[in-house]
N, C-alpha and C positions, 0 to 999 in steps of 0.2 A: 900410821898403823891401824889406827880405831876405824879411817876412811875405808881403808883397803879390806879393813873387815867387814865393813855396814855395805860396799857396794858387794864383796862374793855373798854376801846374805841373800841379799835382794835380789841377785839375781839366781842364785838358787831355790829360792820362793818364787820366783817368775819361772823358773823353771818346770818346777812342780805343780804352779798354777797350770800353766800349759800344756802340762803332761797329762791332767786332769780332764781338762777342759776337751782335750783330742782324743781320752777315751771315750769320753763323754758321749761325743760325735761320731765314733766309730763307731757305738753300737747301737746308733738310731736304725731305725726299720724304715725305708723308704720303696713303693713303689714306682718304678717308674712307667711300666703302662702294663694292661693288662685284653686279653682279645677272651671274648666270649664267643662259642660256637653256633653257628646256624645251618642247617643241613640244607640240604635242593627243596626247590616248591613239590616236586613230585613224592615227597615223606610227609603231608600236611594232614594229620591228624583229626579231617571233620568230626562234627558231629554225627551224621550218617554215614563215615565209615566207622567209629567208633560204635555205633548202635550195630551194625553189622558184624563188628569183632564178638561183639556180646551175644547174638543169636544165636552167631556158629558155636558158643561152648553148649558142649552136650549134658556135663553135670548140670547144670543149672535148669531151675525149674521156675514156671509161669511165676511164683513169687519172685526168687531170686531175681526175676529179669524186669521186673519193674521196680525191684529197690534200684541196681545198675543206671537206671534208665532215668530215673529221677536223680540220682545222685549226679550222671553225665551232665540233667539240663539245668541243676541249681550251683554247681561245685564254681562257678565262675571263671569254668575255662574255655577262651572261646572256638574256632573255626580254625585257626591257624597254629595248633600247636604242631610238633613234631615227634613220630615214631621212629625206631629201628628199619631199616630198609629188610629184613627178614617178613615182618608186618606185613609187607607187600610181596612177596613172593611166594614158592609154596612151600616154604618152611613154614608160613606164619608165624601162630604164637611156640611153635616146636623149635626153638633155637639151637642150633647148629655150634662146636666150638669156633668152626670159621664164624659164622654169624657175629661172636661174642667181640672176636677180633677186628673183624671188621668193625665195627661200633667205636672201638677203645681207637684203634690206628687213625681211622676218618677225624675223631675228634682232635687228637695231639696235634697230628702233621699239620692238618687248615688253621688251626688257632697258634703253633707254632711257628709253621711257616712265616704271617704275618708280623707276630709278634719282634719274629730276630728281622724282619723285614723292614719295620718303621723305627725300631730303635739302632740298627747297626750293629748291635751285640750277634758277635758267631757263637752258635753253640761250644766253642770250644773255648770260652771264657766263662761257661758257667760253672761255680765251684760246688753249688748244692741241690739238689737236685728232690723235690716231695712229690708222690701221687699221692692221692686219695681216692678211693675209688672203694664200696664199704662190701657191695654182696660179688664181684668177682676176684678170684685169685687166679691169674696164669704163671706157667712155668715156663720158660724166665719169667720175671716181675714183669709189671707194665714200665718200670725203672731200666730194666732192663732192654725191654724192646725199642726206647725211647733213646739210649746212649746207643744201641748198635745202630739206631737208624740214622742218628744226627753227628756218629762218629764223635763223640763225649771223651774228654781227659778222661786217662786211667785212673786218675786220683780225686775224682769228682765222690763226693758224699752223697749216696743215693738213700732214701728212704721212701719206703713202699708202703700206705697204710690201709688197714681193711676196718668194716665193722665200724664202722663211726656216725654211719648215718647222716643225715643233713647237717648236723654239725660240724663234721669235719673239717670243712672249708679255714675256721678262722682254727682247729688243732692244727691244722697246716702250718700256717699263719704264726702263730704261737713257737712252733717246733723252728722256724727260721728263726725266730724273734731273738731267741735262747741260743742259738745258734750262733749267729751276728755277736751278742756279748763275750765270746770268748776267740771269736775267726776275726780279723778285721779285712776291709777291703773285700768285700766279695759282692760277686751276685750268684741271686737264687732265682730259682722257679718251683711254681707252686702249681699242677695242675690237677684240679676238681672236675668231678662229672661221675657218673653210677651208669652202671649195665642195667637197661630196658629190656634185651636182648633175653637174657635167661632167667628173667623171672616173672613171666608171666603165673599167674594163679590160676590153674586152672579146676580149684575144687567148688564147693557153691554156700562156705561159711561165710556169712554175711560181715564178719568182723574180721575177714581175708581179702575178699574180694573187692570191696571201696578201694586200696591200692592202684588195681589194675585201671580206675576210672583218674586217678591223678598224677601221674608220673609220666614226665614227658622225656625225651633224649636233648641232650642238652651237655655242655660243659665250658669251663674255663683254663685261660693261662694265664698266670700272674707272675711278673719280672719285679723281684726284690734288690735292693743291696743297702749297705751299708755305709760306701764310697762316698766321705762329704762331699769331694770331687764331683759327683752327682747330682747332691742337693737341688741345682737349680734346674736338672734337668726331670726333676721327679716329681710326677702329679698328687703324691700322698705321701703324711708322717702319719707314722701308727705313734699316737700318745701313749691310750694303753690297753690292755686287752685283757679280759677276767672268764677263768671259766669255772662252769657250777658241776657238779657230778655226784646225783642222787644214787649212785647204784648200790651206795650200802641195805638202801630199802629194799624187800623185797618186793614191794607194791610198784615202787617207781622201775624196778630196773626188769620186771615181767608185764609192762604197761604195752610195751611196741617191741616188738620181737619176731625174728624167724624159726617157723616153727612148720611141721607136718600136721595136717587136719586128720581127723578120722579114720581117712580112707589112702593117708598114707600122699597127699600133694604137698607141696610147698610153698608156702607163702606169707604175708606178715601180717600179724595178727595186730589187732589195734583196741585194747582192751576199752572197759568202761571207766578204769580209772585213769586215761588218759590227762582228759582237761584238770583231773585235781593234782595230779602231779606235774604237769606244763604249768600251771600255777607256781605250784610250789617254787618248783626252780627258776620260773623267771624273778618269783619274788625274792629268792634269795641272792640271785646275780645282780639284780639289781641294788640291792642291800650295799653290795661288796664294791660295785663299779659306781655309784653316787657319790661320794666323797671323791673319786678321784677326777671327776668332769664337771660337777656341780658346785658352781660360789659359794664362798660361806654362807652368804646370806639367804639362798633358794635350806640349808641345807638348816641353818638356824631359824626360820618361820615351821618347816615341818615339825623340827622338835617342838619347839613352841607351841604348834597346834597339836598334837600327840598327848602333850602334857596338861594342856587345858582341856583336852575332853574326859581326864584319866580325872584331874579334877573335880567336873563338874560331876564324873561318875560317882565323886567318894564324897563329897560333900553335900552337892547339890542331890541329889538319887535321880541326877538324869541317865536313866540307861537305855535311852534313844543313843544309836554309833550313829555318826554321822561321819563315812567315808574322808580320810586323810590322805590328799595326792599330794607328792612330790611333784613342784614344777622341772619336770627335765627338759623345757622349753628353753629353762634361765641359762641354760650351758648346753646344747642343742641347738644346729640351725636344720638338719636333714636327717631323718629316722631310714635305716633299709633294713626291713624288717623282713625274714624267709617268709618266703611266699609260697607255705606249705599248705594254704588252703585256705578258703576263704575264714572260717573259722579262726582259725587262728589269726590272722591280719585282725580281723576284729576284735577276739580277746587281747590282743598286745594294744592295738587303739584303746580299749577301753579301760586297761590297766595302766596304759602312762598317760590318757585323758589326750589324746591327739584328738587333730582334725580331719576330714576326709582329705584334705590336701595334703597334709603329713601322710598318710599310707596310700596315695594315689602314686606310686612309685610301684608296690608292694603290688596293690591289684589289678595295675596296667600289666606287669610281671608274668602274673598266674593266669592272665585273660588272653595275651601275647603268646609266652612259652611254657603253661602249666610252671608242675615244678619239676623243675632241675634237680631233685636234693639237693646237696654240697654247694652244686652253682648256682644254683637259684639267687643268693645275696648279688651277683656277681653284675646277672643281669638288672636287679633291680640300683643297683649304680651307674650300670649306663645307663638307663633311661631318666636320670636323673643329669648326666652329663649330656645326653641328646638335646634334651629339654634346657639348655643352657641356666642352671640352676647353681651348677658348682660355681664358687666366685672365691679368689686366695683368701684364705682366713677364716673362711666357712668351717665347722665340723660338725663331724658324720658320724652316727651311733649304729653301727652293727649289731644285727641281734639275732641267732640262730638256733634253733633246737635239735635237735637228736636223741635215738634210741639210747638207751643205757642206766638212765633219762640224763639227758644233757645240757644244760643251755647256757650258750658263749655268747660274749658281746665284746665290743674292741669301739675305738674310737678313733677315727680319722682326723686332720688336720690338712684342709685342702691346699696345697700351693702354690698352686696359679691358675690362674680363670683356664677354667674348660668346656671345649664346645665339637668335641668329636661324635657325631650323629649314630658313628657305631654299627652293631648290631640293631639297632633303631632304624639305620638312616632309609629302609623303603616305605616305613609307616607310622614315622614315631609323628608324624603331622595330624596323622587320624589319631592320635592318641591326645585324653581320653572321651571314648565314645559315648553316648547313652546309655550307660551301665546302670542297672539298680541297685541301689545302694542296699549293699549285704544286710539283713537281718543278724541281731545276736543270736548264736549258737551252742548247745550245751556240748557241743561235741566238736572238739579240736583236732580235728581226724585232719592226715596229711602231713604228720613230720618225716 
């Protein structure tokens, strides 16, 4: 009697163990590949066709056109980014609502198309379905135009998001995450990228206009699920993902904003308290995501040093600061940092003490394909995968900014050696060039 009770025990607790252990697994976030967007060589974005987009605006005057014009040749973006094909035509910068469309359709279907092409996934096995896309709204959603085109289950979970700015990418990311813990078995798609198309700036405020010189066309598509069954075949575990959101401030949340100048144009304004609130908020996300990536021991030396200079301040009357870094090296092997500007690539270098090999990922990025907003993070992982760098066990620290003020970070966990050349594969060989290495800057412009 007592036997027959000690084995239904035990396997009732084995039961529950496993019951445990299998939600456990169902609600892991797994990539399993993801395609970034590359338009035709005939949308390449020189620098003398860019100097020549800047002549022809008429507001701007002999001042305006040499901030423009400096800002083009130090912003660290080089010869080969990419424009809107309206750019090129005689809509120009007067975008068209077909214009807008075409941009948003070009980018899904090519990045699409491939995407259900190398993994075998039919669009009709996808159960979740996120845009992001921050300054266009169409009627239907871009969610919309994406299931009539791909002929999508009627029972597909569509969400459409706007306004998020360069951050968006990992709220995507985030919104599946949370997803996944109560769906099991699914797959998602996540696809990132901003209209070029209908926002050009055409007024001649100088804290408007920088914009127009950093934003390139550009997008991604990312295949998530959940299915352990997938596991081995998925290139990434999302560990974990933390996001910051300064906009109770009113300093931080009117820092980067769309807004009308003067005269009545539209365009986004980029204040001067930018760099102290991109501060702020990295400083604070960081705060939040260190304990969950970082060993005891990287995380017990900083207290330690924290507390011995508080010391020496109260005892000693040393009130010389002598700067306190967190090694995020100790729990870090790859930083992908937005590549919203050169600026910024150098205050995040400078704030987690990297090396120019750490954000040679980040500036290859912005020198390659400007920025992307949203997608921007996307591309600076493949060229980290191009460059045969990812190796199984590896993990990857995402780090992104956005209006609102925003800033997300998430953490990868590579699982198996990757060497797919990508969006890379016609020149990630020339990669990187003879670049000069960025000067520090007081101005974080380009989120």
């Amino acid at each position: 009697m007592f036997l027959t009770f000690a084995c239904s025990l035990a396997l009732c607790l084995l039961y529950i163990f496993y019951r445990f252990i299998d939600k456990r697994r169902s609600q892991s976030c797994y990539i399993l590949h993801y395609e970034c967007f590359k338009p035709s060589e005939d949308r390449k974005l020189s620098i003398e066709f860019s100097v020549q987009m800047i002549l022809q605006c008429q507001n701007l005057g002999l001042e305006e056109h040499r901030f423009l014009l400096r800002a083009i040749v130090s912003s660290g973006i080089g010869e080969d980014t990419y424009g809107p094909k309206c750019f090129f035509t005689k809509s120009g910068t007067n975008a068209r609502l077909s214009d807008c469309q075409f941009e948003m359709d070009e980018f899904y279907i090519e990045t699409l198309d491939r995407l259900f092409s190398k993994t075998r996934v039919s669009p009709q096995d996808i159960d979740i379905l996120v845009v992001n896309v921050s300054v266009m709204t169409l009627v239907p959603s871009l969610t919309s135009r994406i299931i009539n085109h791909y002929k999508m289950r009627d029972d597909i979970k569509s969400f459409n998001i706007s306004g998020m700015g360069c951050s968006a990418s990992l709220i995507s990311i985030n919104l599946v995450q949370n997803l996944f813990k109560s769906n099991r078995n699914k797959l998602a798609l996540v696809l990132t990228s901003e209209a070029i198309s209908p926002n050009w700036y055409n007024g001649n405020e100088k804290s408007m206009i920088l914009t127009n010189c950093l934003f390139r066309c550009g997008g991604s598509s990312i295949l998530l699920t959940n299915k352990p069954a997938l596991r081995k075949q998925a290139m990434f575990k999302l560990k974990c993902l933390v996001r910051t959101h300064l906009g109770s401030s009113d300093e931080a949340h009117t820092c980067c904003q769309q807004q009308e100048d003067s005269k009545g144009n539209i365009g986004f304004f980029l204040g001067k308290t930018l760099p102290k609130t991109a501060t702020r908020a990295l400083t604070e996300n960081l705060r939040s995501i260190a304990p969950k990536i970082l060993p005891l021991s990287a995380i017990f030396r900083y207290v330690l040093q924290v507390n011995i200079q508080k010391l020496r301040a109260k005892y000693l009357h040393n009130t010389a600061k002598k700067r306190v870094n967190m090694n995020f090296k100790s729990g870090v092997d790859h930083f992908c940092l937005h590549p919203g500007g050169k600026a910024v690539i150098e205050g995040v270098k400078k704030s987690l003490v990297l090396t120019d090999d750490d954000v040679e990922p980040s500036r290859m990025t912005l020198h390659r394909f400007g920025n992307t907003s949203a997608s921007s993070l996307w591309y600076v992982l493949a060229y980290m995968e191009a460059k045969n760098r990812l190796r199984k066990g590896d993990r990857v620290l995402m780090i992104g900014f956005g209006s609102g003020f925003k800033c997300n970070s998430c953490t990868w966990e590579v699982l198996r050696d990757l060497d797919d050349r990508n969006v890379w594969d016609d020149c990630v060989d020339r990669f990187p060039p003879n670049l000069p290495i960025y000067p520090s800057s007081r101005n974080m412009n380009g989120f």
